[in-house]
N, C-alpha and C positions, 0 to 999 in steps of 0.2 A: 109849468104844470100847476091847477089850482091844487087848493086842499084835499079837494076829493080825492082826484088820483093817487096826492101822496100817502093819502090812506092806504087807498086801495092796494098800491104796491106794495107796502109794507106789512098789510091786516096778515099774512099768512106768516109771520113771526109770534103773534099774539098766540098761535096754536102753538106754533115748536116751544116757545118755552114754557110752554102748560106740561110738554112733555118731558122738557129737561128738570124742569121744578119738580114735578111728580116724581121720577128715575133720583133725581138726588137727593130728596127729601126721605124719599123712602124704601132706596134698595136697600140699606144697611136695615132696616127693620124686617124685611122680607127674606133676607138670609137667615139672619139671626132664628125670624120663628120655622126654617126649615133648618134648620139643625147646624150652623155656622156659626165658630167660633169666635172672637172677639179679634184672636190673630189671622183668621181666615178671611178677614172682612176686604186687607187691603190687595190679596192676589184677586180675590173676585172683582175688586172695584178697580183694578185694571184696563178692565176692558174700555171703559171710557176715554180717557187719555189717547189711549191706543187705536182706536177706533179713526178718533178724529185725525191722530197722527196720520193714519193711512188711506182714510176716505177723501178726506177732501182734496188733499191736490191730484189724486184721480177722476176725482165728480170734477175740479174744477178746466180739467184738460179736458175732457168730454163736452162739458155745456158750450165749451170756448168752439170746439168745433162742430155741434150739433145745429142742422135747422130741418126741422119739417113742419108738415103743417099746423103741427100743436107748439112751435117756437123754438126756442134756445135753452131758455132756463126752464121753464113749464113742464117742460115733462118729467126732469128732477124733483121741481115740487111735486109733485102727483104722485110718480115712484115712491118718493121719501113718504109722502102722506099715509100712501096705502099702504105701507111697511110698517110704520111706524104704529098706525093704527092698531092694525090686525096683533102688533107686539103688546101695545098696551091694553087691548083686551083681555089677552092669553095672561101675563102676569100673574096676576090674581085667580089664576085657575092652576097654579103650580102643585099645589098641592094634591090636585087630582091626579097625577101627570107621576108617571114611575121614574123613582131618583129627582123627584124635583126637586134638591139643590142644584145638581147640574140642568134639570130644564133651565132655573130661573136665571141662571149665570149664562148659558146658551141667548136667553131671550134679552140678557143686558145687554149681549154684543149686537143682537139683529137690531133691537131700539136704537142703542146710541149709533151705530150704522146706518139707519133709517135716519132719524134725526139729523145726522149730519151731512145726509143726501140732499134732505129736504133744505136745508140752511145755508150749504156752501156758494149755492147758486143766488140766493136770495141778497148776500152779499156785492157781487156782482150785478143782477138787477136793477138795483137803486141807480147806479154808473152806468148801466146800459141805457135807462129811460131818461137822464135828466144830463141836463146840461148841469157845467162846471157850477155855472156859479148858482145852481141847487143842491149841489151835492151837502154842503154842511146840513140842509134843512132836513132834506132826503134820509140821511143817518139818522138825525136827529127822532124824525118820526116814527123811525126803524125801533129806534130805540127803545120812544114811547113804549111801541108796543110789546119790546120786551122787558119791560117794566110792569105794565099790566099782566101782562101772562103771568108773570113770575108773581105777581101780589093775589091774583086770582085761584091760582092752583097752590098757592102757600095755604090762604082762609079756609079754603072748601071743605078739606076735613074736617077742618075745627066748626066749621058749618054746622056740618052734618051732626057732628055729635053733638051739637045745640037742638040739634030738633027733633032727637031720639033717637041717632041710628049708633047702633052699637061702636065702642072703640078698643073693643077686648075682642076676644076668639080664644077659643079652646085651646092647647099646643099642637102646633103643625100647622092652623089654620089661619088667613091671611082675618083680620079682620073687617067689618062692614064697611067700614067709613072709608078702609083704604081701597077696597076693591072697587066701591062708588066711583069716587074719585078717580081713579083711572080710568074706567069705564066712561063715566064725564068726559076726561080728560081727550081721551079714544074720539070722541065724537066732536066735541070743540076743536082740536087740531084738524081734523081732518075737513070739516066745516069751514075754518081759519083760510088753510090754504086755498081751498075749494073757491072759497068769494076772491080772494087772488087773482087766480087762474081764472077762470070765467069774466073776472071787472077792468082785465089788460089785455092790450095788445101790444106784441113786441115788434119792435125794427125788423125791418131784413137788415141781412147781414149790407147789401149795398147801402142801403138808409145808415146803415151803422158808420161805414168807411167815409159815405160822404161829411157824415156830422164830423167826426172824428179824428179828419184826415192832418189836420194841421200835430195830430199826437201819434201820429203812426211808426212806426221804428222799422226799421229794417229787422226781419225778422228772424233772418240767419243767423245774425250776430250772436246769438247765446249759441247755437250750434258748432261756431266756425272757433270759438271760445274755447268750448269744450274740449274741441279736437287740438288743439293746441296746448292743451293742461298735457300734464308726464302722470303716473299712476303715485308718485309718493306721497300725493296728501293723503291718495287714496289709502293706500300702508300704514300712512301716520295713523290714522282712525281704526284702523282694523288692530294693530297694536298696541292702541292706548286703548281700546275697549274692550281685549282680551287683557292686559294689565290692571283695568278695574276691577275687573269679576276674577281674577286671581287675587285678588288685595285684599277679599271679602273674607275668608278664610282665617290668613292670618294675624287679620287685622281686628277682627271680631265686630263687623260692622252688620247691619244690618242687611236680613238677605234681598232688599229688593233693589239694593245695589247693582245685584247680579243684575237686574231688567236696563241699569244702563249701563252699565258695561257692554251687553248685548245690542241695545242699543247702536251705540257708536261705531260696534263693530259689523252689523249689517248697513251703515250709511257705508262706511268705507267699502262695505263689495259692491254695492248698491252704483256707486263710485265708479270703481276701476270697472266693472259692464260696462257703464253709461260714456266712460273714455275712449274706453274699446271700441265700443259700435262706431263711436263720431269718428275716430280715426278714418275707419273703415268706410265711412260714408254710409252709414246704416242709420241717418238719422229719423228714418219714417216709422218710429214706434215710442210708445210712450215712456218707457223708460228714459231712454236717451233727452228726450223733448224734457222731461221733469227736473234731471236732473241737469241739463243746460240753461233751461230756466232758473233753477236754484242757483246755480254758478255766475251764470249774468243778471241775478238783479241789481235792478236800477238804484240808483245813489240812492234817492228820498227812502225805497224799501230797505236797504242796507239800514240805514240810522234809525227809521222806526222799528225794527227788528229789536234794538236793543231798547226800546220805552217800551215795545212789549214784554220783552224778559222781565223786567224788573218788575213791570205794572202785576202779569200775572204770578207772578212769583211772590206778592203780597196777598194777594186775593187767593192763593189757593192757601197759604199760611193761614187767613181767614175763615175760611172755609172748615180748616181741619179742627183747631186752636181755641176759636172763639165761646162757643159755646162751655166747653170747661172752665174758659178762664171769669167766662159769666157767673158761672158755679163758683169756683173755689175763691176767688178774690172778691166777688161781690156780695155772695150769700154763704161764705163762709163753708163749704160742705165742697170736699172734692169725691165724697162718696155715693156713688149714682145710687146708692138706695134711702138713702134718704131724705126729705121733704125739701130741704134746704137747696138740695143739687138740682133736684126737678124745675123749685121753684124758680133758680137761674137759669133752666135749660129753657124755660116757659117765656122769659122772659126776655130772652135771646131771639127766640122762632118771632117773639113781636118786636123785639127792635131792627131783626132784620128783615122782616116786611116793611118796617118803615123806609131802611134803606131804597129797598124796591121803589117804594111808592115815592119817593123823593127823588129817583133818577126815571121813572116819567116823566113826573114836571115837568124837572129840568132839564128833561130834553126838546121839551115842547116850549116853554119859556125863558128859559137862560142860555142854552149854548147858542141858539141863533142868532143872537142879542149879541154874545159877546164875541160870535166868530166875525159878524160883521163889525161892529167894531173894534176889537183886537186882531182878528187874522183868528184861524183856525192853531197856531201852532202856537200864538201864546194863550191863549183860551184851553187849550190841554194842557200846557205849563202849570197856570195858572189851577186847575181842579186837581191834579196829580197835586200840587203844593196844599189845596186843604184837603183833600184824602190822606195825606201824611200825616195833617196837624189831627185827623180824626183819629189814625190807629196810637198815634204817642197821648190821646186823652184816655186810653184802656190803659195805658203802661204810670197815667201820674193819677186818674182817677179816682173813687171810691165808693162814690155815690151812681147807684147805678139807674139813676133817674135822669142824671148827666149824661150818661152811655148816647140818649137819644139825640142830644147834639151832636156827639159824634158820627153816628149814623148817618145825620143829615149831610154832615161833610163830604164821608164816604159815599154816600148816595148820589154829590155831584159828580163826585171823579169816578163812580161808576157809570154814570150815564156819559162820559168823556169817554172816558176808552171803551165803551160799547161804539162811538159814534164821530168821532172824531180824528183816529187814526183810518180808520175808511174813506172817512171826507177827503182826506190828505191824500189817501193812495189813488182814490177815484178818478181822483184832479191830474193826477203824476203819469200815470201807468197806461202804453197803450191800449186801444179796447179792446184790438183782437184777442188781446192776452188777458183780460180782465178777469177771466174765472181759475186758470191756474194762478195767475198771481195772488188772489184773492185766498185759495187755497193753500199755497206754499206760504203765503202770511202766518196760517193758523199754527205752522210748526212752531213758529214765535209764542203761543199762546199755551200750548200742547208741552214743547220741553220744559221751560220753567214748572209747569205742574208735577212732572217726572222727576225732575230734580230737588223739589222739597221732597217729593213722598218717597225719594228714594235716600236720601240725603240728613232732611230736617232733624230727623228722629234720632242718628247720630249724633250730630251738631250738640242737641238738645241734653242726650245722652252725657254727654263728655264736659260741656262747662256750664247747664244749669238743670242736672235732675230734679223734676219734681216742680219747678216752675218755668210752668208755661208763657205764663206773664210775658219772660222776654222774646218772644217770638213776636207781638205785638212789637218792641222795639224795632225787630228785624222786617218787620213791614210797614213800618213810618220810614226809616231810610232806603228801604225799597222803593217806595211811592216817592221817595225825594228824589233818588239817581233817578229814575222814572224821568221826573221834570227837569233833569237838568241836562238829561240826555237829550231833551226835546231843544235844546238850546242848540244845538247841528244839524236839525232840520230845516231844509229850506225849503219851503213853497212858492213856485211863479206867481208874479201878482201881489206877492204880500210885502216884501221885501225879504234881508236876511235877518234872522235872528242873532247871529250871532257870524264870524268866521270860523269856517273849518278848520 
């Protein structure tokens, strides 16, 4: 496929992350100015994690076995779009809206639901239309575009208030620049996917089996698996996730503990159902199918599974962490009211735009460079390992002019695992399965984030109050095990990295 198409398949990512960028840049300010507290912030921003946790390996069972005349994956984008849209309009009208804190928490779970409808499929995609040996470039381009989205809907506000539009509002009310911008945002995604959908045509499902047939698996097998599992792991989990959230008490740990404890312990019912029916021969429903699919994945997925924990389980530390630590280590001020803290919070929002805008590039310039000649799996080795050297430059640091080399770092090894553990799975994973695969992937992506926010804060709590600083440590050797985990992945074609 030339360049255009690989556009083309990809441009409806440039919208989704206009919308993920907007949602997390700015739900915590839109609670805040409807009357939400500082400790209320992380049950409201729940819904995202959670979301993803449960949408997508249902969108991704459904696309796997949809076709009509509007495609396979297409009409997920389209659903997702018009969902997503219509959510990011209404945002910014919370405030008209009786009890709009509960609207706007209501309208974070339809977005990040929408979004995640729109996106799961999109994944899959790229593996539906290209051959193997496109697949790294195919991500790569993916990638691009969520690099732009994200550097685009980052500026916009800041735009706007360059050009007069207000960046204040009365109390209660959302202010100008942000409602702009979603509204934007509203119309660009929906646009995005829109030129997608209309600039592709997908396989038939027969086109698909003939291309693919040399990777096809016998498809029972996760089925015939299941029904052959006994219920005690399923017990094990329901009991160690009811002993979490008893431990929360009197342990004096943080309560959002209780969310995994809870957690763990609806996988294990989740579980013993999903055994039950296979015994039975009930496996014509999607429960059973999901979690036999999770039971039998394939080697390659099993080993990437754990470069995801670690990768995202740095990046959401990032996420949380960085920004204060900008403030009180660099500009000296851990007090958000003062000039000092802003001015590293100010300075944070642009060096992490720069990240953004350094893993487009590099997804369009570097990783295709180096997957051809390195192999795909030491080409993510290799950005995991300066991703790492970039968070341990926040932990020896001081000059926060420095910080922007670091960014650059980070900025490869995020345009790597945006694009590169997809490449690997694309190339691995039969197609019929491509889209729950694709989706029971993202639990990899989804628990790690769960587990710092429910976790970190303890950790942090217990051996270093008050500096943040070393959670950067804790995601420099995140981003390391990351790469070293990538040392057990094998890829056909490339040779082995390492033995198991």
């Amino acid at each position: 496929m030339g360049a255009g198409g690989l556009a083309n398949i990809s441009f409806g990512f440039f919208g989704i992350q206009i919308g993920f960028v907007l949602q997390n840049s700015n739900m915590s300010r839109i609670f805040q100015t409807l009357g939400a507290s500082m400790d209320d912030l992380p049950a409201l921003w729940v819904a995202a994690p959670l979301t993803g946790l449960i949408v997508q390996p249902i969108i991704g069972h459904l696309s796997d076995k949809t076709w009509n005349r509007f495609g396979r994956r297409r009409p997920y984008f389209m659903t997702g779009a018009l969902l997503a849209a219509i959510s990011l309009f209404l945002m910014p009208l919370a405030p008209a809206f009786a009890a709009p804190l509960l609207f706007a928490a209501a309208l974070l779970w339809i977005l990040d639901a929408s979004l995640n409808i729109a996106m799961e499929p999109f994944r899959a995609f790229v593996g539906d239309m290209l051959d193997r040996s496109q697949h790294a470039t195919g991500y790569a381009v993916q990638t691009a575009f969520i690099g732009a989205g994200a550097v685009v809907a980052a500026i916009f506000p800041w735009l706007l208030e360059q050009v007069g539009v207000s960046n204040v509002a009365p109390p209660g009310e959302i202010p100008d620049t942000v409602r702009f911008s979603f509204w934007a945002g509203a119309v660009a995604l929906f646009l995005a996917i829109g030129w997608t959908v209309v600039t592709t045509k997908e396989y038939s499902p027969e086109e698909m089996a003939a291309f693919e047939a040399e990777r096809e698996v016998e498809t029972g097998e996760p089925m015939r698996a299941l029904a052959a599992k006994n219920s005690g792991s399923a017990i094990l989990w329901i009991v160690f996730g009811a002993g979490v959230a008893a431990a929360v008490a009197p342990l004096g740990l943080e309560k959002e503990i209780y969310l995994l404890g809870g957690l763990m312990a609806i996988y294990g019912i989740l579980s013993a159902i999903g055994i039950s029916m296979a015994k039975k021969g009930q496996s014509a429903n999607m429960l059973s199918s999901i979690v036999g699919d999770f039971s039998g994945m394939p080697e390659a997925m099993k080993r990437l599974a754990l470069v995801q924990f670690f990768s995202w389980s740095a990046l959401f530390i990032m996420w949380i962490y960085s920004g204060p630590i900008v403030s009180q280590y660099f500009y000296g001020s851990a007090d958000p009211t003062t000039a000092a803290y802003n001015e590293g919070a100010n300075w944070w929002n642009l060096i992490y735009t720069v990240q953004n805008g350094v893993a487009a590039v590099a997804a369009l310039l570097l990783l295709p460079v180096m997957s051809r000649k390195i192999g795909k799996a030491r080409t993510h080795l290799t950005c995991l390992l300066l991703g790492a050297a970039g968070f341990l430059g926040y932990f020896v640091l001081r000059d926060p002019n420095l910080l922007i080399v670091c960014e650059i770092l980070k900025g490869i090894a995020w345009a790597s695992i945006l694009a590169m553990p997809y490449a690997i799975l694309a190339s691995s994973l039969p197609q019929a399965k491509l889209g729950i695969y694709m989706g029971l992937f993202n639990i990899f992506v989804v628990v790690p984030q769960l587990l710092v926010a429910t976790v970190m804060g303890s950790v942090m709590n217990a051996l270093f109050p008050g500096e943040p600083i070393w959670t950067m440590l804790f995601a420099a050797a995140s981003w390391a095990l990351a790469g070293l985990a990538m040392l057990r992945v094998k890829i056909p074609g490339e040779g082995e990295m390492a033995d198991a």
